[in-house]
Backbone bond lengths (Angstrom), bond angles and torsions (degrees), N, CA, C in turn:
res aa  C-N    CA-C-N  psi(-1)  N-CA   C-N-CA  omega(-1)  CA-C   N-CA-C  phi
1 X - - - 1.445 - - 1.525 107.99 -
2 X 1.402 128.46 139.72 1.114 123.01 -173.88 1.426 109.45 -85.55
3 X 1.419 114.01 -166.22 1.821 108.05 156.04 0.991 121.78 -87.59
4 X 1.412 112.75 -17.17 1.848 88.58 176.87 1.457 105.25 -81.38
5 X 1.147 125.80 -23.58 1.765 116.17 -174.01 1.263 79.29 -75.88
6 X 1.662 153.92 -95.04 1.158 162.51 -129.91 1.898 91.09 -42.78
7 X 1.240 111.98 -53.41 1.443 108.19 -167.63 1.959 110.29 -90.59
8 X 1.448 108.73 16.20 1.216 112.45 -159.76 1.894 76.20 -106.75
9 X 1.095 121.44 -64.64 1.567 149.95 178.49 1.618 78.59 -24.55
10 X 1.774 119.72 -86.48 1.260 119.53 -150.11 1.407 107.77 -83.02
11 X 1.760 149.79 31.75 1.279 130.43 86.12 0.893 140.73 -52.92
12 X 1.806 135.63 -4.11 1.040 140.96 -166.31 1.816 85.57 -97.49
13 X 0.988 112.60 -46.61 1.790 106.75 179.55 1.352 128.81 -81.34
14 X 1.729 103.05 -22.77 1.746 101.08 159.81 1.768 112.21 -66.29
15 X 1.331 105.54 -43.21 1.792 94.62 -176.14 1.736 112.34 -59.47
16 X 1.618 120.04 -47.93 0.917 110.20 179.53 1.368 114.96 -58.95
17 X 1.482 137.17 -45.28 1.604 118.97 -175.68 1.775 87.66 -70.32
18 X 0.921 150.85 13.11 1.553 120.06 170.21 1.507 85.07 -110.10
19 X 0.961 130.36 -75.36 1.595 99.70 179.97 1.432 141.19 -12.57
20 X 1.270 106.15 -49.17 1.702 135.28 165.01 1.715 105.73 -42.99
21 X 1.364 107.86 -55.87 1.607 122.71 -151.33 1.565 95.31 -74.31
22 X 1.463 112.03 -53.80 1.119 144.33 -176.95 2.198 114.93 -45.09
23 X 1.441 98.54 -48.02 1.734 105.44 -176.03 1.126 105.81 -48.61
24 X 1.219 144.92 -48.50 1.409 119.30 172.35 1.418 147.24 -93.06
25 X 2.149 97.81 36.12 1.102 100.82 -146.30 1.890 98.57 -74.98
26 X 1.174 118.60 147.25 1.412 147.35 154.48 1.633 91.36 81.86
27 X 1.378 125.74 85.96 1.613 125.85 -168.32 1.988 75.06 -151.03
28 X 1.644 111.13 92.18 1.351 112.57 158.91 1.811 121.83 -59.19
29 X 1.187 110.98 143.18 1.679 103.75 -173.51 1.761 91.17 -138.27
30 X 1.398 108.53 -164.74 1.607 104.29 -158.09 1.710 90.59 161.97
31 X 1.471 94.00 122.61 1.783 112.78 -166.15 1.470 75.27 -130.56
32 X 1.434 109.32 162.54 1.622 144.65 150.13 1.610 84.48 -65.48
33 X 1.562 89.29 144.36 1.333 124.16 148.53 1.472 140.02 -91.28
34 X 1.167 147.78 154.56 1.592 137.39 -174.50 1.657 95.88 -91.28
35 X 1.414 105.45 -41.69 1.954 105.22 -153.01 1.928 89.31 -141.62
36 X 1.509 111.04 171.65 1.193 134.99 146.66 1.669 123.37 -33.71
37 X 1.540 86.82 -53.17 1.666 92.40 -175.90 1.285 119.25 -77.64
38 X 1.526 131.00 -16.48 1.298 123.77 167.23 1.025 123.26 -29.31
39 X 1.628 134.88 166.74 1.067 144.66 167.65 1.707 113.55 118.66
40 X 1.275 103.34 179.51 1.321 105.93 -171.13 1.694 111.98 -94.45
41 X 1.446 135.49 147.87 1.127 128.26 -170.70 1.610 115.84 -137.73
42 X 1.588 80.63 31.47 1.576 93.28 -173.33 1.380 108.62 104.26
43 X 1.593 122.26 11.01 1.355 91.13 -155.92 2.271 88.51 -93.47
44 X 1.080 135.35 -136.64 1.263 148.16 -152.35 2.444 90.44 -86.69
45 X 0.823 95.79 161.80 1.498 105.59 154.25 1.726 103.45 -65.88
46 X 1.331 132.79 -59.15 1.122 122.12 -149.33 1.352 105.82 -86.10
47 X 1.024 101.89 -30.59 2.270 103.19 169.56 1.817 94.04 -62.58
48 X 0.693 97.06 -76.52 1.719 107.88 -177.44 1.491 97.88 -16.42
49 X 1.321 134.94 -68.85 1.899 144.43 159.26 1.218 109.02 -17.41
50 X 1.697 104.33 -56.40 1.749 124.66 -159.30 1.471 95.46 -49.60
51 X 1.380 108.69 -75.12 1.928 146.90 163.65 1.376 112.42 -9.12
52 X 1.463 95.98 -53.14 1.609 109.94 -169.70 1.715 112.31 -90.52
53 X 0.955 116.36 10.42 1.853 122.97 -178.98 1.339 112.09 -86.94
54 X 1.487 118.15 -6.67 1.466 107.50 172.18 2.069 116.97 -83.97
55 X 0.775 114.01 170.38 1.351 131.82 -173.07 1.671 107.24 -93.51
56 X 1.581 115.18 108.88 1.833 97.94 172.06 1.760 121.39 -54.13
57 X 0.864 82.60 177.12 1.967 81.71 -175.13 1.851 93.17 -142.38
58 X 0.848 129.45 129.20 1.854 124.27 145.89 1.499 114.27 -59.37
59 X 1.563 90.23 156.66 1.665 94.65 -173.16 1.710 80.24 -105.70
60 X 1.218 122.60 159.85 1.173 127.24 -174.30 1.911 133.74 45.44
61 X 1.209 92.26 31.91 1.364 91.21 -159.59 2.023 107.56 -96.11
62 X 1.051 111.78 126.15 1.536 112.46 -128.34 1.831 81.89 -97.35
63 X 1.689 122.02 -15.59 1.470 100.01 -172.86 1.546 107.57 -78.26
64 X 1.421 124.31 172.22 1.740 140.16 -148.90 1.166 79.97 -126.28
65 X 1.195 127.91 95.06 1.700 134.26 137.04 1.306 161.36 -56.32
66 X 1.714 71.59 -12.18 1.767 90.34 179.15 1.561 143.08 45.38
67 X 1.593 83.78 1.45 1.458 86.23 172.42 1.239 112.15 -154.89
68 X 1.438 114.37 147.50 1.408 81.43 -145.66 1.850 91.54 -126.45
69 X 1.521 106.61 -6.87 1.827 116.61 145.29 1.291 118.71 -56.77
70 X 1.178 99.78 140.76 1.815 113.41 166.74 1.604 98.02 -136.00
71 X 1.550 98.41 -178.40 1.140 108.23 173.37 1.881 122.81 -97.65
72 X 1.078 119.22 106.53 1.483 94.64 172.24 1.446 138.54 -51.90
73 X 1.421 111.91 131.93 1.368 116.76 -156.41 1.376 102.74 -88.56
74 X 1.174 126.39 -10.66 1.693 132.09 -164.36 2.054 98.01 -88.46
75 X 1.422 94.86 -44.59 1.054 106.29 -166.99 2.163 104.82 -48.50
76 X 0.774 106.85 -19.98 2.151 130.18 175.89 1.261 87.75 -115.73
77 X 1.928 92.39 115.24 1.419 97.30 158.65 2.010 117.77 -90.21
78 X 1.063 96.55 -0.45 1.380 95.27 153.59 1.786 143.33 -94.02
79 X 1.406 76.59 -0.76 2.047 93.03 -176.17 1.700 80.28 -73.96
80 X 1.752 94.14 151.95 0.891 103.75 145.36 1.728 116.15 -145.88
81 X 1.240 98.29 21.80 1.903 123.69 -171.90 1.514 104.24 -93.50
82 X 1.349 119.03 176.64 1.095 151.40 170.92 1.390 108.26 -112.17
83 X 1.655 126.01 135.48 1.594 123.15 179.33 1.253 109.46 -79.61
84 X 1.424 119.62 25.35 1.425 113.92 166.18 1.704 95.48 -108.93
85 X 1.271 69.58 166.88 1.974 78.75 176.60 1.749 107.98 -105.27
86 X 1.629 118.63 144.36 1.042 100.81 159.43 1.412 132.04 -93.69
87 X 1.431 108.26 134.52 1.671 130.57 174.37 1.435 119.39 -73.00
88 X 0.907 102.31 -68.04 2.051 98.32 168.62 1.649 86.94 142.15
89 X 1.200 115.11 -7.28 1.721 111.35 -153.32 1.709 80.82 -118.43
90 X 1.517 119.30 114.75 1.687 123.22 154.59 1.160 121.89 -90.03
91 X 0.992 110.32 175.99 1.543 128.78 -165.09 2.091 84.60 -124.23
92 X 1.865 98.73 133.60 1.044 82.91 171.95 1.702 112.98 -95.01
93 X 1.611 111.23 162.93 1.230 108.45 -164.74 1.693 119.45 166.33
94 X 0.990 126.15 145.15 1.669 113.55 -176.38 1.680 96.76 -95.42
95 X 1.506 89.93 138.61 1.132 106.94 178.41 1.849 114.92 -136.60
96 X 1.207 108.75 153.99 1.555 91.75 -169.06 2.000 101.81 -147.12
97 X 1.196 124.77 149.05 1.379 135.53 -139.51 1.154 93.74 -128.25
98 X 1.536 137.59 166.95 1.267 144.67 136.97 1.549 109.88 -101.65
99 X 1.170 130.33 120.30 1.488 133.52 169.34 1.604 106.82 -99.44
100 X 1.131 116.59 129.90 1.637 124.31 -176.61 1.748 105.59 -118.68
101 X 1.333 120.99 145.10 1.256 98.61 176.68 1.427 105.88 -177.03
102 X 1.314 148.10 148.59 1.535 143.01 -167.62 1.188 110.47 147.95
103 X 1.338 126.89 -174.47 1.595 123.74 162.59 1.364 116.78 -71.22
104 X 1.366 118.20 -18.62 2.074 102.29 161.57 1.362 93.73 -151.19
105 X 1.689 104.00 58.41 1.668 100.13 -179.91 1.211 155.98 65.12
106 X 1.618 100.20 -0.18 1.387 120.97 -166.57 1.546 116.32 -78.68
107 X 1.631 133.10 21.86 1.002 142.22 -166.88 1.692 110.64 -143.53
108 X 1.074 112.39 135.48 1.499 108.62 -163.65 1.457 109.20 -154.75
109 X 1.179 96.90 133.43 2.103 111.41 162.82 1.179 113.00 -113.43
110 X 1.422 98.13 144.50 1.496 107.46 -178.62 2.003 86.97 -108.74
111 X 1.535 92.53 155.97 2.063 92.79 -158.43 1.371 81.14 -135.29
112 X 1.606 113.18 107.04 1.731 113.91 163.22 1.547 109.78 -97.67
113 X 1.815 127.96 90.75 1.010 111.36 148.33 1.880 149.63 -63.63
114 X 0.752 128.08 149.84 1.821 134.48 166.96 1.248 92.40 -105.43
115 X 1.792 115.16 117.92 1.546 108.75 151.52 1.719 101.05 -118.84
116 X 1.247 112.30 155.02 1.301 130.64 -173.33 1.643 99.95 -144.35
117 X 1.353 123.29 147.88 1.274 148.67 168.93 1.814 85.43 26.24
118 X 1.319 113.84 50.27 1.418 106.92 156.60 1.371 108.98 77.76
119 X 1.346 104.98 -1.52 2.199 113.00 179.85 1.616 88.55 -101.58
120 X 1.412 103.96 160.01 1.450 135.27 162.19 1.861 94.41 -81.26
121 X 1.240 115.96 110.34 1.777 111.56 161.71 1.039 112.78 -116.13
122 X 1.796 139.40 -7.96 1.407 119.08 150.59 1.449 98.89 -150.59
123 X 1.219 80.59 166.61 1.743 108.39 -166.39 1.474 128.66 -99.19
124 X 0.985 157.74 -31.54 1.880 149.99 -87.42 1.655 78.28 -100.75
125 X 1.804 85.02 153.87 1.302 111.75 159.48 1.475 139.52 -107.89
126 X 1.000 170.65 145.38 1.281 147.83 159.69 1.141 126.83 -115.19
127 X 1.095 124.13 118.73 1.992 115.20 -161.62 1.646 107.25 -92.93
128 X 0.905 112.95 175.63 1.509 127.62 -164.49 1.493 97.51 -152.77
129 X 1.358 134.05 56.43 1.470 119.30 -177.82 1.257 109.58 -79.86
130 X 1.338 108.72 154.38 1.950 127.26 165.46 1.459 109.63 -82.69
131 X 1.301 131.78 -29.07 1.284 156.97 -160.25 1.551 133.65 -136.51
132 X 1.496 114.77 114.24 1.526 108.07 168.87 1.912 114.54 -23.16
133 X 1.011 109.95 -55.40 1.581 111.65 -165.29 1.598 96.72 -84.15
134 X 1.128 115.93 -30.13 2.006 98.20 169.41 1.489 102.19 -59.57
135 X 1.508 112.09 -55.87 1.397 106.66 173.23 1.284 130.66 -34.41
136 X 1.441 126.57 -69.69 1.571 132.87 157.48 1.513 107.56 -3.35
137 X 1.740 96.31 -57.43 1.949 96.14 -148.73 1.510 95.24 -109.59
138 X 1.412 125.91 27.26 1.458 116.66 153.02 1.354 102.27 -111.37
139 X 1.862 129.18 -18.21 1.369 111.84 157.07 0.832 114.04 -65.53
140 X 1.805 136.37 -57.53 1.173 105.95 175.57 1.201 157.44 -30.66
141 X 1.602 105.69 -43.91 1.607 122.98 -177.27 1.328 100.66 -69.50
142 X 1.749 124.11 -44.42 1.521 111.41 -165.83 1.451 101.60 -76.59
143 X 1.246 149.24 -1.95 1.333 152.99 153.70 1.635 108.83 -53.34
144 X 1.535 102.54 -44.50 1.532 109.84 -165.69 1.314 112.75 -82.94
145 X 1.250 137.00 -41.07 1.298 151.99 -79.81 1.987 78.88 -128.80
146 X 1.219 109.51 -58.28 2.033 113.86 174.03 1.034 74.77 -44.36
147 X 1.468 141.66 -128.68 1.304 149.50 -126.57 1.265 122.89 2.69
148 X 1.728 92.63 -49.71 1.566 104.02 -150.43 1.363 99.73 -118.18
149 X 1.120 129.17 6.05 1.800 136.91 153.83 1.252 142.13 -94.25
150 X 1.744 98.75 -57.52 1.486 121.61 -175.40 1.890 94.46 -51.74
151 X 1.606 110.34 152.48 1.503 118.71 165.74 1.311 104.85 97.96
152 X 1.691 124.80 -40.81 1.546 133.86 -139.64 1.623 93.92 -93.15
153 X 0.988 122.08 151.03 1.818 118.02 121.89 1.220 142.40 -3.58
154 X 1.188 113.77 99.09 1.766 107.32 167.45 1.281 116.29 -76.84
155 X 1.429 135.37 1.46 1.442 115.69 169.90 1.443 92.32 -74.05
156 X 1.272 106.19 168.07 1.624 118.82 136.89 1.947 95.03 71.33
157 X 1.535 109.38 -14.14 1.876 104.67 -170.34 1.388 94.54 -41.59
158 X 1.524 118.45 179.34 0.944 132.42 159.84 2.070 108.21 173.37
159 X 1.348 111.50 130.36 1.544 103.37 170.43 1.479 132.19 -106.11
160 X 1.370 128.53 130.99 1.754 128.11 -160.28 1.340 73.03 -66.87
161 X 1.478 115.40 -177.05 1.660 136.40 140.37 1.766 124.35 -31.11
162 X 1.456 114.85 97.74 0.908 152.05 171.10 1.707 131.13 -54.20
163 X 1.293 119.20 66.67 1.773 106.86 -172.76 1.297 101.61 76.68
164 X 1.428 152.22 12.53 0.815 154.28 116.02 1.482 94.27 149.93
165 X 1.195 135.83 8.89 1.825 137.86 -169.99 1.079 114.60 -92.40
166 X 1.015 111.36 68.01 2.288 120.83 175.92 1.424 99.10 -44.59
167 X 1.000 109.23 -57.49 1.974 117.23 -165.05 1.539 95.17 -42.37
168 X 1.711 98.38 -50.51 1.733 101.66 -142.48 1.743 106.77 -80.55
169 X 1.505 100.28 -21.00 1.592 132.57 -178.67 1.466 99.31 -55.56
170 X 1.402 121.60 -61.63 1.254 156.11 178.08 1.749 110.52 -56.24
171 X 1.391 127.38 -61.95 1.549 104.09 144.27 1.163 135.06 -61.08
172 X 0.958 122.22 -14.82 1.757 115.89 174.87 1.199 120.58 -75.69
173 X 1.517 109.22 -21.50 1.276 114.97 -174.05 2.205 112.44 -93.58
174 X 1.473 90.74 -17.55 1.308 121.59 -176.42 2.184 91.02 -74.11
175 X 1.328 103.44 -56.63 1.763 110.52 179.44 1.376 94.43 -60.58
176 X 1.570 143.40 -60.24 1.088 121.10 -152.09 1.059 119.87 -81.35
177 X 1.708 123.62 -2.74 1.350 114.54 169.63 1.314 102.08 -91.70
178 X 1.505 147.76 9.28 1.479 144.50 168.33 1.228 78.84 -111.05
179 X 1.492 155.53 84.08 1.044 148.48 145.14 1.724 90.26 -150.05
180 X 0.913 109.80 -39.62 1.726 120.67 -175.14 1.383 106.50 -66.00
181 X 1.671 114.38 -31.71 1.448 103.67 -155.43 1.712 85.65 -116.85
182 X 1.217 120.39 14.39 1.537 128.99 158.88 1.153 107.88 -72.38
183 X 1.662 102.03 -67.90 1.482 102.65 -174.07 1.263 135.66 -92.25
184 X 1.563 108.18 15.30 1.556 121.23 163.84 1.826 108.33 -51.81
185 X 1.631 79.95 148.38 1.855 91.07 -175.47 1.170 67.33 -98.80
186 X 1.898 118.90 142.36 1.334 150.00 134.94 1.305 130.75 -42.65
């Protein structure tokens, strides 16, 4: 084989693994959390997955479920649900999400809701950036983000673009519908 085929071959295999890497670029996803402290802290994308395979739970959450398996949502990189279904009817209770989201995911919020009598009453965010400028626009948003939640409804919530963070706008909104079908009464 000469070099130019030899070096023709190994662009032909760098594009395909970037193609590969690339298919799901900017597809936000959003798992239940176990605790507060979840989330990513810099460590790899794929620990970050590992991290994120537990199921949220409510603290006080008074409906009988009977079951007390779910499915992990991380485990499908196309899930982006909860194996509960949503009802419209919550359970009040804190509940908290992992939102993942970037060109191969490498950016992440952790989403601590409070629902009470079916309202959103607190909010916090916690960012996980890959990047100075992810950083910027997940402070921003968690600055923004009370404004435009706390008081409202959890059916139907949902947030436009936030302080200028579409991406980050876009997981949150990805967590609060696995937050809905967390805290759906069954």
């Amino acid at each position: 084989m000469s070099t130019a085929q030899s070096n023709a071959v190994k662009v032909i295999a760098l594009s395909a693994a970037s193609i590969a890497l690339l298919s799901a670029c900017g597809e936000p996803k959003a798992t239940p959390m176990d605790d507060e402290y979840a989330g990513n802290s810099g460590e790899s994308v794929q620990s970050q997955e590992e991290k994120s395979k537990t199921d949220g739970k409510a603290s006080g959450d008074t409906a009988d479920d009977g079951d007390a398996t779910t499915k992990n949502h991380a485990d499908d990189a196309n899930s982006t649900t909860s194996s509960k279904q949503d009802t419209g009817n919550y359970a009040d209770g804190d509940y908290s999400v992992n939102g993942q989201y970037g060109p191969v995911g490498e950016d992440t919020i952790d989403v601590q809701l409070t629902v009470k009598d079916q309202n959103v009453t607190a909010v916090k965010i916690v960012g996980h950036p890959f990047t100075s400028i992810s950083k910027k626009h997940q402070n921003d948003f968690a600055k923004a983000v009370p404004d435009a939640v706390v008081g409202k409804p959890l059916k139907d919530l949902k947030v436009d673009k936030l302080a200028g963070a579409s991406w980050t706008s876009e997981a949150f909104n990805k967590a609060l519908e696995v937050a809905r079908q967390e805290a759906s009464i069954q």
